[in-house]
N, CA, C and O atoms as a Tinker XYZ file with bonds, in Angstrom:
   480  protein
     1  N    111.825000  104.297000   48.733000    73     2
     2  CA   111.687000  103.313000   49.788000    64     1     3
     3  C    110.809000  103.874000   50.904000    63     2     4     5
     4  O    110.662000  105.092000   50.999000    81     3
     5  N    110.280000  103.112000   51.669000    73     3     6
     6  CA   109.486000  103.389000   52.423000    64     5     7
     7  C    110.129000  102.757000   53.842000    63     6     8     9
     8  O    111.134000  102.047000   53.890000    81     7
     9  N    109.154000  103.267000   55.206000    73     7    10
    10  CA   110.025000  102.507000   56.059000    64     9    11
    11  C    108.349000  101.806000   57.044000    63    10    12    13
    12  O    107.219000  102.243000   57.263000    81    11
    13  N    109.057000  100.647000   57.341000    73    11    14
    14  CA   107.908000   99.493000   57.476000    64    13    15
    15  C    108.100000   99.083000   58.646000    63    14    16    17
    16  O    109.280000   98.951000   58.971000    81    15
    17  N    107.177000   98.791000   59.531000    73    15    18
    18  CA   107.392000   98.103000   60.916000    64    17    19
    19  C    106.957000   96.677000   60.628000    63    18    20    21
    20  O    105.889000   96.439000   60.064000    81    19
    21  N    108.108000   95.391000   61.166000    73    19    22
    22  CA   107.460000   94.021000   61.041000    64    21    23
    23  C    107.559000   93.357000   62.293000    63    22    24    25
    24  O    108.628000   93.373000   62.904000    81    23
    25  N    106.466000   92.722000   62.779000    73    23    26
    26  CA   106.552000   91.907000   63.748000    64    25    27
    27  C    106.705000   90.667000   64.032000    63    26    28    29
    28  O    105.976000   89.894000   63.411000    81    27
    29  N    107.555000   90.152000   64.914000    73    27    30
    30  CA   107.538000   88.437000   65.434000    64    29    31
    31  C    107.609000   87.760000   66.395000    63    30    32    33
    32  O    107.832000   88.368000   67.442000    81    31
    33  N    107.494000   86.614000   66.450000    73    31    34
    34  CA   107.331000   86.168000   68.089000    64    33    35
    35  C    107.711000   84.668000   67.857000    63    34    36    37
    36  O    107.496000   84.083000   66.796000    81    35
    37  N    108.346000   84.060000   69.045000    73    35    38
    38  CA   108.772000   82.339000   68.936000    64    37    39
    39  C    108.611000   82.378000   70.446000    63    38    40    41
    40  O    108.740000   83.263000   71.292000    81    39
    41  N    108.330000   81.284000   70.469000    73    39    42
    42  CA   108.217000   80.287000   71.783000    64    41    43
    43  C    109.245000   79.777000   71.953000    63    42    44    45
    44  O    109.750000   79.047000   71.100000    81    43
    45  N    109.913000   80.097000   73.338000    73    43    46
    46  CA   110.867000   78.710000   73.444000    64    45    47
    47  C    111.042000   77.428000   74.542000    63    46    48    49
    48  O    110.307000   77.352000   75.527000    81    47
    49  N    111.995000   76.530000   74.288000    73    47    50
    50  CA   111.012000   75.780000   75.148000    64    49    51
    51  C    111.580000   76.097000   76.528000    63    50    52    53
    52  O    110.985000   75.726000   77.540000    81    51
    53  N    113.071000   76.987000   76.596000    73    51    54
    54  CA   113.532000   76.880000   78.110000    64    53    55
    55  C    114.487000   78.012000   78.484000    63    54    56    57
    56  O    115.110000   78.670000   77.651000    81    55
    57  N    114.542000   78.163000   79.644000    73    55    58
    58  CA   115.282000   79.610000   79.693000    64    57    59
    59  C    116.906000   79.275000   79.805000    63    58    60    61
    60  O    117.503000   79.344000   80.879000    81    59
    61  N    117.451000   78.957000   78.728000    73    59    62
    62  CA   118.522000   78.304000   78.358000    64    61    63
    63  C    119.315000   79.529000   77.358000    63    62    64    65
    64  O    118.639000   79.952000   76.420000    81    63
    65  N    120.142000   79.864000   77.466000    73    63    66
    66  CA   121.192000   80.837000   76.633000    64    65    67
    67  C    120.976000   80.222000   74.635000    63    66    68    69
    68  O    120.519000   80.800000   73.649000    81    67
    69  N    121.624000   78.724000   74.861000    73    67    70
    70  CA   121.067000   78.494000   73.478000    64    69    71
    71  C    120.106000   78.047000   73.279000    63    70    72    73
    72  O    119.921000   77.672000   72.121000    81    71
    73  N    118.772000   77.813000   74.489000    73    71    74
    74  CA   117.235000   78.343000   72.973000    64    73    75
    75  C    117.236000   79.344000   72.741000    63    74    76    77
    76  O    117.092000   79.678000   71.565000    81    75
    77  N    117.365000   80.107000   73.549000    73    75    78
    78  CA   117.389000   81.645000   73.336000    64    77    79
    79  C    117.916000   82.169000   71.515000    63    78    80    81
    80  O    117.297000   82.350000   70.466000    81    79
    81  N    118.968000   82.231000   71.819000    73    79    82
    82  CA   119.756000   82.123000   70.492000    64    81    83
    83  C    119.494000   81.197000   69.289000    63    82    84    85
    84  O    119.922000   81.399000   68.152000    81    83
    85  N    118.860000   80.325000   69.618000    73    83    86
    86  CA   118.688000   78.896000   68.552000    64    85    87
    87  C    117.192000   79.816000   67.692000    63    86    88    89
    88  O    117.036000   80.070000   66.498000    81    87
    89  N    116.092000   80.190000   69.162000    73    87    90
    90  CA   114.681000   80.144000   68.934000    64    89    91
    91  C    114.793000   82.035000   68.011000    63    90    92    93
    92  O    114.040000   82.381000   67.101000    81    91
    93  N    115.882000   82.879000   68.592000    73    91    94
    94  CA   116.152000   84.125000   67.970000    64    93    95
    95  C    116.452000   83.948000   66.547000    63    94    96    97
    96  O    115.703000   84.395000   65.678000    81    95
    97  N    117.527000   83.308000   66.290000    73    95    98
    98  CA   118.092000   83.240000   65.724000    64    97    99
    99  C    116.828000   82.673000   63.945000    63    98   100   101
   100  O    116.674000   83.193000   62.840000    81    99
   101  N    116.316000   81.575000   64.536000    73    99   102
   102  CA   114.640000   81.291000   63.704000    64   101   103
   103  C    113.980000   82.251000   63.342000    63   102   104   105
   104  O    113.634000   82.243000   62.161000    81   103
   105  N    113.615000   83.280000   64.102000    73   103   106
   106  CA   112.843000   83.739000   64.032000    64   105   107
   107  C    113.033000   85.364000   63.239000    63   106   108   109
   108  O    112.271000   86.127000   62.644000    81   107
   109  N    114.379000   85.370000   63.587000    73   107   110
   110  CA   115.350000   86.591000   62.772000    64   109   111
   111  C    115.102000   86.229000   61.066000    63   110   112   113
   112  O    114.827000   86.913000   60.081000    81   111
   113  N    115.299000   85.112000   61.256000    73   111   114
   114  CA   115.859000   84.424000   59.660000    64   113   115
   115  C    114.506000   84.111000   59.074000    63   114   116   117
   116  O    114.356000   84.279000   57.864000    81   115
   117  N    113.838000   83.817000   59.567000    73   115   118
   118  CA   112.209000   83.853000   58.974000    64   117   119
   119  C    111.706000   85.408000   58.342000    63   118   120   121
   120  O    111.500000   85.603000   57.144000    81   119
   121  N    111.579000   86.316000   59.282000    73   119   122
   122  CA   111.609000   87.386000   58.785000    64   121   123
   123  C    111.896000   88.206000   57.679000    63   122   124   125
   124  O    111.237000   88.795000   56.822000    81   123
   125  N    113.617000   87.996000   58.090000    73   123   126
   126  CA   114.117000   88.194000   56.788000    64   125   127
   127  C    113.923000   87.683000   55.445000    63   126   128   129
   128  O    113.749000   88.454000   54.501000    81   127
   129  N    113.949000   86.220000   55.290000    73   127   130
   130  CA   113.413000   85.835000   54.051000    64   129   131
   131  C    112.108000   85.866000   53.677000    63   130   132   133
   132  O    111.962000   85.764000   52.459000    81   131
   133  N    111.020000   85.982000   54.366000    73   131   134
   134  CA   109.675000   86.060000   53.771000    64   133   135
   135  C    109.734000   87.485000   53.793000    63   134   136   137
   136  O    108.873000   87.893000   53.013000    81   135
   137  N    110.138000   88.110000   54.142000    73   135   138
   138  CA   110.178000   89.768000   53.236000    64   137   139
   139  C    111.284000   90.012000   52.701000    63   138   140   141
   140  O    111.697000   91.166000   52.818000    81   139
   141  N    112.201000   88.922000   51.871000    73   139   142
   142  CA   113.033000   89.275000   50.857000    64   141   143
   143  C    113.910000   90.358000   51.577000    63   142   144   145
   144  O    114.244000   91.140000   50.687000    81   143
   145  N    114.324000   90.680000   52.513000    73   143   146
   146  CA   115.407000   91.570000   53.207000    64   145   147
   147  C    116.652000   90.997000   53.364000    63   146   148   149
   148  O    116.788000   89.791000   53.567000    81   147
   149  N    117.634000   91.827000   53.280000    73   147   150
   150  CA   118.980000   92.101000   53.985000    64   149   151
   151  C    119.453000   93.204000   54.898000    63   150   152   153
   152  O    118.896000   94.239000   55.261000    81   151
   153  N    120.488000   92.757000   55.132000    73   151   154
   154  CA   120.613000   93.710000   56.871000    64   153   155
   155  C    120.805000   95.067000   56.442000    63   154   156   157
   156  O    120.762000   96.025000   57.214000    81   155
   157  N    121.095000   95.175000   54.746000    73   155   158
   158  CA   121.248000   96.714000   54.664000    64   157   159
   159  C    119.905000   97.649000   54.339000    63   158   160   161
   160  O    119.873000   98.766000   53.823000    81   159
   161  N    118.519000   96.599000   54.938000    73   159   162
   162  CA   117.480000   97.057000   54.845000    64   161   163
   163  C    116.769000   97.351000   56.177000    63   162   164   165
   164  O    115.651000   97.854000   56.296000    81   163
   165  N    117.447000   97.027000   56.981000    73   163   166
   166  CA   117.149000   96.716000   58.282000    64   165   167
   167  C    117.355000   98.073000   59.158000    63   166   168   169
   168  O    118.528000   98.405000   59.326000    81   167
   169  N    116.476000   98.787000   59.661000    73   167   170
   170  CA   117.200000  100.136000   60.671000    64   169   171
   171  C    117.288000   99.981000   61.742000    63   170   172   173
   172  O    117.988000  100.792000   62.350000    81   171
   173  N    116.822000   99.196000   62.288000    73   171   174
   174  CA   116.862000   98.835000   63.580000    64   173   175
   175  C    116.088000   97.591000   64.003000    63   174   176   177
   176  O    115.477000   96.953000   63.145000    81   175
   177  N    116.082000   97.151000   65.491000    73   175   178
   178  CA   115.441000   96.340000   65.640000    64   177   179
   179  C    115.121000   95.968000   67.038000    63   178   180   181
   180  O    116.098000   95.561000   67.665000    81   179
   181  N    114.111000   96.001000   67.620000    73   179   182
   182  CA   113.517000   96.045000   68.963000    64   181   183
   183  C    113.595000   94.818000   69.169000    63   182   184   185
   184  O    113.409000   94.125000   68.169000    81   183
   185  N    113.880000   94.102000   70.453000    73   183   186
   186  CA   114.037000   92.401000   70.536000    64   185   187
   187  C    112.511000   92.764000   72.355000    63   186   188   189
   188  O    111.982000   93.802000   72.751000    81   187
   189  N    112.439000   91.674000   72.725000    73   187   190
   190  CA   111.667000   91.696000   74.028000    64   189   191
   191  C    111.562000   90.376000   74.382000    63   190   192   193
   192  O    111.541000   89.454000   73.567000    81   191
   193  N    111.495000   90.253000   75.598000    73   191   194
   194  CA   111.340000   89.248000   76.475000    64   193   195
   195  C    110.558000   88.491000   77.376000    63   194   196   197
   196  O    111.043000   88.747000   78.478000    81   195
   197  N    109.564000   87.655000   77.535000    73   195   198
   198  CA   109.371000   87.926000   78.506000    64   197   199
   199  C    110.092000   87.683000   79.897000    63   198   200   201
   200  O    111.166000   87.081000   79.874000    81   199
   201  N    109.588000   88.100000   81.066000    73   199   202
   202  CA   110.172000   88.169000   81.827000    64   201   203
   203  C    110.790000   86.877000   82.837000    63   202   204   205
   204  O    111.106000   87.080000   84.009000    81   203
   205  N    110.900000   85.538000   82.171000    73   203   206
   206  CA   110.872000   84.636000   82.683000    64   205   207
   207  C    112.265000   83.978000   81.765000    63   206   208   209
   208  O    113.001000   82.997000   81.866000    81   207
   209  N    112.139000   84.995000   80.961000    73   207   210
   210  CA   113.994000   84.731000   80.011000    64   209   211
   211  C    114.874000   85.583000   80.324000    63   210   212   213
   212  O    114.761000   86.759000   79.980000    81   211
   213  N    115.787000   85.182000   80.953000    73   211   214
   214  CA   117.200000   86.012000   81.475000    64   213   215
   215  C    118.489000   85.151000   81.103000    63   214   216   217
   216  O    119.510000   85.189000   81.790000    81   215
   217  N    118.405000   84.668000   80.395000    73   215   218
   218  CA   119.662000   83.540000   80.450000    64   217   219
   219  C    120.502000   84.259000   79.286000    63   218   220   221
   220  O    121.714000   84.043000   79.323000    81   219
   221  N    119.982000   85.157000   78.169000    73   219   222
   222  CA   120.620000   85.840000   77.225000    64   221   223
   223  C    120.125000   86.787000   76.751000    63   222   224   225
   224  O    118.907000   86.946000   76.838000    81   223
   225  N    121.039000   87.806000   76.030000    73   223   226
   226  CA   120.435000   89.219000   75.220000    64   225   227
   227  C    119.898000   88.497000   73.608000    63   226   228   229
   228  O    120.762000   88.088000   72.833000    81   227
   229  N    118.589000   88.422000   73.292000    73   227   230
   230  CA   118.712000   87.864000   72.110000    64   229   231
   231  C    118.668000   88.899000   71.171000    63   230   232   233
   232  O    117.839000   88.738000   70.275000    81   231
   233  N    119.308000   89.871000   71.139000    73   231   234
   234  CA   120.371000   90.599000   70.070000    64   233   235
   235  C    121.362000   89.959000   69.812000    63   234   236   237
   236  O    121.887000   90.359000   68.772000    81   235
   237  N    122.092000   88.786000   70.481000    73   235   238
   238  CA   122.997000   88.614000   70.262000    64   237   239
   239  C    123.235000   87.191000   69.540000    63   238   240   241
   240  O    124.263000   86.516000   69.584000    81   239
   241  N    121.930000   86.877000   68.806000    73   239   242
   242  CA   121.835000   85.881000   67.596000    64   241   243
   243  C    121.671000   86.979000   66.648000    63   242   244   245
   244  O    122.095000   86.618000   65.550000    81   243
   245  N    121.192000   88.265000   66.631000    73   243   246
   246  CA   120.859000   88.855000   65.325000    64   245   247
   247  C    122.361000   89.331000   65.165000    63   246   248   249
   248  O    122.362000   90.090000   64.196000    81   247
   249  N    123.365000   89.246000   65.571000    73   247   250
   250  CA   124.783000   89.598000   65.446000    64   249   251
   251  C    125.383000   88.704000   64.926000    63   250   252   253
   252  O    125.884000   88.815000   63.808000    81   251
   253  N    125.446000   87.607000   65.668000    73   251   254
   254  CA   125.473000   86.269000   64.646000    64   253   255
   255  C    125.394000   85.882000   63.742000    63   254   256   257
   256  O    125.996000   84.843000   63.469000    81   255
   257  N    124.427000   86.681000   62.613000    73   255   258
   258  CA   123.398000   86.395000   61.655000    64   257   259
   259  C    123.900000   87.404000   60.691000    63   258   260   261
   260  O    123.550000   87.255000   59.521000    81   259
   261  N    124.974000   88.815000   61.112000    73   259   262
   262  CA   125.343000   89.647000   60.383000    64   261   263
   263  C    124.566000   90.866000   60.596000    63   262   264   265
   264  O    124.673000   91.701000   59.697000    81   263
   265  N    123.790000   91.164000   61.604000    73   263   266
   266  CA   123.577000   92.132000   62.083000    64   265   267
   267  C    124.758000   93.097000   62.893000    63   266   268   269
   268  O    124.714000   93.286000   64.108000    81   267
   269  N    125.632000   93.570000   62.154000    73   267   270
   270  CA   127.237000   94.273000   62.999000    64   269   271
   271  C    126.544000   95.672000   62.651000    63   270   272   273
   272  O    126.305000   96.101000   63.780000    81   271
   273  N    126.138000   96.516000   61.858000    73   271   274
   274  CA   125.890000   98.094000   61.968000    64   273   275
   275  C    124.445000   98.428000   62.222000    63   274   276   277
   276  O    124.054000   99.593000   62.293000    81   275
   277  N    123.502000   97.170000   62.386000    73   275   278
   278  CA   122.242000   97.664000   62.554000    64   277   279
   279  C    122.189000   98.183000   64.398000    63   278   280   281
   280  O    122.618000   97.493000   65.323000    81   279
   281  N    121.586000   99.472000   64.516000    73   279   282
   282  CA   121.231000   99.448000   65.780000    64   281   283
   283  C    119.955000   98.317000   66.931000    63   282   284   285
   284  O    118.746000   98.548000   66.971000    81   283
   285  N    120.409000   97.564000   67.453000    73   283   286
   286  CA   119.398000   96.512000   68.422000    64   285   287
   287  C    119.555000   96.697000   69.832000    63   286   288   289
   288  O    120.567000   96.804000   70.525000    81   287
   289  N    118.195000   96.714000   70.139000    73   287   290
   290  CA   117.982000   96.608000   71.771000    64   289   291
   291  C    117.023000   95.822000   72.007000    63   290   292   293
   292  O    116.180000   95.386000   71.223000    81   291
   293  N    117.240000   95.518000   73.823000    73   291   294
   294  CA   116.539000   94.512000   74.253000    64   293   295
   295  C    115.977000   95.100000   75.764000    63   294   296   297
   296  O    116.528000   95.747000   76.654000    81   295
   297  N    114.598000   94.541000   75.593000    73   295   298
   298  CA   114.120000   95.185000   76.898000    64   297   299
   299  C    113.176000   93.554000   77.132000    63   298   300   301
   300  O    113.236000   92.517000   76.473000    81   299
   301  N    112.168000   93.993000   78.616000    73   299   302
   302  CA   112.182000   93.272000   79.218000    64   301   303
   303  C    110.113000   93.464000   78.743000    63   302   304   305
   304  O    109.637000   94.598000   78.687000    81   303
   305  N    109.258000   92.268000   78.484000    73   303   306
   306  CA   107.968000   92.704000   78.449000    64   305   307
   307  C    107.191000   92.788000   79.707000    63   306   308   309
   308  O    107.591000   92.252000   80.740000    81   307
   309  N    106.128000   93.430000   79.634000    73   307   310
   310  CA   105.167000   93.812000   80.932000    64   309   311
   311  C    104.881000   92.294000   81.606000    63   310   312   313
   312  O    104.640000   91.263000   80.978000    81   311
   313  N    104.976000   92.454000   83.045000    73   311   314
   314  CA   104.428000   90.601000   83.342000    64   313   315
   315  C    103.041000   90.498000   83.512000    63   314   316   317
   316  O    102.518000   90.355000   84.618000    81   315
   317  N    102.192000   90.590000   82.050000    73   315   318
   318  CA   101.008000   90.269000   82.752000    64   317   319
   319  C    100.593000   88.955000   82.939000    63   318   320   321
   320  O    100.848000   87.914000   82.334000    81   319
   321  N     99.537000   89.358000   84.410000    73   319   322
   322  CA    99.227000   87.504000   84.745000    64   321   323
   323  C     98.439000   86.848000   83.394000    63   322   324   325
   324  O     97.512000   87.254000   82.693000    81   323
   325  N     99.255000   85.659000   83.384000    73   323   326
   326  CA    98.467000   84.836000   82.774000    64   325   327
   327  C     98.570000   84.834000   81.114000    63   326   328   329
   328  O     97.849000   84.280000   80.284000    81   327
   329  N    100.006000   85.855000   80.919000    73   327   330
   330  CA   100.307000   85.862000   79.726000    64   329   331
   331  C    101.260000   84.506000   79.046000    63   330   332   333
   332  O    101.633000   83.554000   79.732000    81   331
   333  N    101.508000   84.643000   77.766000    73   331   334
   334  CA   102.534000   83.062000   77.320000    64   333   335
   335  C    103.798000   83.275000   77.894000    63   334   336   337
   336  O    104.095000   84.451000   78.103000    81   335
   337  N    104.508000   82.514000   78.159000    73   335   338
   338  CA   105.428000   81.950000   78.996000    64   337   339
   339  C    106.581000   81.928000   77.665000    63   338   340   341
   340  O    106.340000   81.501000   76.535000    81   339
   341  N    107.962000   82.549000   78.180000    73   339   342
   342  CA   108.919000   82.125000   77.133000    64   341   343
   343  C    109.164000   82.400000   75.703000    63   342   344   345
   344  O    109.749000   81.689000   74.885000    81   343
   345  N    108.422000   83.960000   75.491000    73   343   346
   346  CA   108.209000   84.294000   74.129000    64   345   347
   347  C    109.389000   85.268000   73.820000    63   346   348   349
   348  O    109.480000   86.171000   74.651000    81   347
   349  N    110.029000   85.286000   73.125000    73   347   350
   350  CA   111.041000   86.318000   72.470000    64   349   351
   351  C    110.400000   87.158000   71.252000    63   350   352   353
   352  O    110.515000   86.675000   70.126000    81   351
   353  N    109.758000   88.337000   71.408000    73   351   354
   354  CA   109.218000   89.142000   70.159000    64   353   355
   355  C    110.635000   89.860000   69.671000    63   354   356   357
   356  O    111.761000   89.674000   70.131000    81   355
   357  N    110.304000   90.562000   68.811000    73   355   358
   358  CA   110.811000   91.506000   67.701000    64   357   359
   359  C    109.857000   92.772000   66.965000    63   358   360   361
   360  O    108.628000   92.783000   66.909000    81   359
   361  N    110.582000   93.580000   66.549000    73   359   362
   362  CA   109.698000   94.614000   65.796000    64   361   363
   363  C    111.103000   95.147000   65.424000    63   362   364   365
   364  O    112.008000   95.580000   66.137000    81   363
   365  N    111.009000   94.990000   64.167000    73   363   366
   366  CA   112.375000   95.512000   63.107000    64   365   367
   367  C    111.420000   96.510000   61.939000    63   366   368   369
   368  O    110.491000   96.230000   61.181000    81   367
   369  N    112.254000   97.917000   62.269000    73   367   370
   370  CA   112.045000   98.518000   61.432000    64   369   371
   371  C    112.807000   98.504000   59.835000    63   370   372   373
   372  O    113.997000   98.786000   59.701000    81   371
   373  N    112.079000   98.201000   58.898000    73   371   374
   374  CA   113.215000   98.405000   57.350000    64   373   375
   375  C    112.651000   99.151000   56.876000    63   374   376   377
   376  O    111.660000   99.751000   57.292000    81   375
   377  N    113.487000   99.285000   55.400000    73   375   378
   378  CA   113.285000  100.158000   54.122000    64   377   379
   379  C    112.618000   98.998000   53.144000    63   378   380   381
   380  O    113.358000   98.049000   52.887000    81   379
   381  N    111.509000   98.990000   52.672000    73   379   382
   382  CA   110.989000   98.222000   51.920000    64   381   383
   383  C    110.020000   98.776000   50.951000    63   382   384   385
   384  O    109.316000   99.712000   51.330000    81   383
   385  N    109.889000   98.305000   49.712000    73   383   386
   386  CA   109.096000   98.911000   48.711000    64   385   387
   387  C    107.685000   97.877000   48.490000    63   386   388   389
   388  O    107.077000   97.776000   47.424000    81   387
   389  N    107.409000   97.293000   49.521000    73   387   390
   390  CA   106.194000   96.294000   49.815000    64   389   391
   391  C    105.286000   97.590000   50.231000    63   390   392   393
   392  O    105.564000   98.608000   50.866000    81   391
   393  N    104.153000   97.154000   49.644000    73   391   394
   394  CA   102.800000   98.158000   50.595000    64   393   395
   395  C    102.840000   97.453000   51.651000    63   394   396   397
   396  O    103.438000   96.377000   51.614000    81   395
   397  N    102.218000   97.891000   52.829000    73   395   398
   398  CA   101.812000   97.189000   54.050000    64   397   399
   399  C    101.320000   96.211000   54.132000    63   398   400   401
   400  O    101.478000   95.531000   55.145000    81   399
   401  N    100.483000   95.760000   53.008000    73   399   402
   402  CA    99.429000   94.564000   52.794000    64   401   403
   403  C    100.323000   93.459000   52.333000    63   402   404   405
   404  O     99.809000   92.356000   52.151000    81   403
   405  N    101.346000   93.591000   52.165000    73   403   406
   406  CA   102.450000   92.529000   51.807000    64   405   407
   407  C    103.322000   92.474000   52.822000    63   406   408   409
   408  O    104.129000   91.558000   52.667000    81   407
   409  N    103.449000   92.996000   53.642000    73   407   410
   410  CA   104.389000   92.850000   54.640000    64   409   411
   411  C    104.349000   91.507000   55.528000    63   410   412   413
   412  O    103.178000   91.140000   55.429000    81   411
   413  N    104.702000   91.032000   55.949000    73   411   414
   414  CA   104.328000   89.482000   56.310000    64   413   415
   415  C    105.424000   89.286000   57.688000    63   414   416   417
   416  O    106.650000   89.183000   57.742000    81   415
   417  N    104.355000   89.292000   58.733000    73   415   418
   418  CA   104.430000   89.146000   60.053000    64   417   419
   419  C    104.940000   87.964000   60.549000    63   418   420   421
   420  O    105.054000   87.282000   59.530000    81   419
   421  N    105.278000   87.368000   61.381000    73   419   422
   422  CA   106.239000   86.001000   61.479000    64   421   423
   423  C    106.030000   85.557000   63.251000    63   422   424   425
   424  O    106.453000   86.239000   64.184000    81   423
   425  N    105.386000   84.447000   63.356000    73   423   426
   426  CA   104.782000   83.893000   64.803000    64   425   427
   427  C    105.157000   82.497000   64.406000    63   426   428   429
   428  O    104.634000   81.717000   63.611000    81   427
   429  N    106.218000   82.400000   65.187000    73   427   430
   430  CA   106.622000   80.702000   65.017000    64   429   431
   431  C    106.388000   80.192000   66.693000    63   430   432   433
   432  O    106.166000   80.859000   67.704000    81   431
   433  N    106.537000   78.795000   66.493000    73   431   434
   434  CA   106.127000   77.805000   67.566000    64   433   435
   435  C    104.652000   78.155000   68.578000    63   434   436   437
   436  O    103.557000   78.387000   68.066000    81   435
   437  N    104.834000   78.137000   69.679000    73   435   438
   438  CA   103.644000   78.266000   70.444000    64   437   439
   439  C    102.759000   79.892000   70.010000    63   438   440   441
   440  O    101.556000   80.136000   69.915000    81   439
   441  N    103.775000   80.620000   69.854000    73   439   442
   442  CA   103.711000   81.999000   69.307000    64   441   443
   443  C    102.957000   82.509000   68.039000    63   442   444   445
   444  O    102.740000   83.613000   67.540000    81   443
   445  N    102.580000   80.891000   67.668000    73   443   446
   446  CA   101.524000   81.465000   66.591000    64   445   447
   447  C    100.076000   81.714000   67.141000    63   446   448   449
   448  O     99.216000   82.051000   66.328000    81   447
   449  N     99.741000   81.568000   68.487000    73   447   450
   450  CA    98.773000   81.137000   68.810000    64   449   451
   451  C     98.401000   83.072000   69.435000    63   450   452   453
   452  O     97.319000   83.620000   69.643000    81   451
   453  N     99.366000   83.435000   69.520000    73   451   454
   454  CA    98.939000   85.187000   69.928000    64   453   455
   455  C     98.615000   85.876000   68.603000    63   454   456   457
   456  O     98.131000   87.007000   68.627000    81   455
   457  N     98.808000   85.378000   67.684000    73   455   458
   458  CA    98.127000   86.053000   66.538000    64   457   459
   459  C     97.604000   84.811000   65.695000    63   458   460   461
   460  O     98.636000   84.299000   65.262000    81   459
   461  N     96.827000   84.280000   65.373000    73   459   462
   462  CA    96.454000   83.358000   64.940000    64   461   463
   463  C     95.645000   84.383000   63.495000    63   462   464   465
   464  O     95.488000   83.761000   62.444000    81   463
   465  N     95.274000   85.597000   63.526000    73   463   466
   466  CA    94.819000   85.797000   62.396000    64   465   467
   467  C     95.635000   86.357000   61.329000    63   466   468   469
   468  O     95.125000   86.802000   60.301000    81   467
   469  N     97.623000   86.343000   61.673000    73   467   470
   470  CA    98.926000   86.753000   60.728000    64   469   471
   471  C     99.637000   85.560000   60.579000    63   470   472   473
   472  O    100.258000   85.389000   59.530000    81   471
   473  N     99.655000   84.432000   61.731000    73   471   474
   474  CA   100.558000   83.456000   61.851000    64   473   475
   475  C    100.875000   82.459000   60.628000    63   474   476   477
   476  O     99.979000   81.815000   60.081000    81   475
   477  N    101.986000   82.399000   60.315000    73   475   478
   478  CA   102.367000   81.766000   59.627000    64   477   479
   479  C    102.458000   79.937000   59.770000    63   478   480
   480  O    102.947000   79.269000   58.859000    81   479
């Protein structure tokens, strides 16, 4: 096994506890199934914010979801001016036997528009 960094990002529409969780919770579960994972593949998992979402830890949809022994944290992203508004990223490290070139990155809602050349 190898160990793989994957990235994601969702838009949400409001700084509300359950988009938060609703828009996490999407975007967790996307991940996981387009790279064929389970949580016992999962080593961790970086969550981020931007700084205009405070209403919830969105670790706490990936708990929800059956994330109980993976280690997750949540931090806060840089405010730069003029960046998207309301984005919840991720970067989950797993164990996966995909080369890199298969690894498949995950940008849902407005959030496809920061990577438009991975977005799904």
């Amino acid at each position: 096994m190898t160990v793989r960094a994957i990235r994601g990002a969702i838009q949400v529409g409001e700084d509300d506890r359950d988009a938060i969780l609703e828009g996490t919770s999407e975007l967790v579960s996307a991940v996981m199934a387009r790279n064929d994972l389970t949580t016992d593949d999962v080593i961790s998992v970086l969550f981020t914010m931007t700084p205009d979402l405070t209403a919830e830890f969105p670790a706490l949809a990936a708990r929800k979801l059956g994330f109980h022994a993976v280690p997750l944290m949540c931090a806060t992203e840089i405010p730069v001016p003029g960046a998207m508004p309301r984005v919840v990223r991720l970067m989950a490290h797993v164990e996966t036997d995909r080369p890199r070139s298969e690894v498949q990155h995950v940008y849902l809602r407005g959030a496809a528009a920061l990577r438009q050349d991975i977005a799904q």
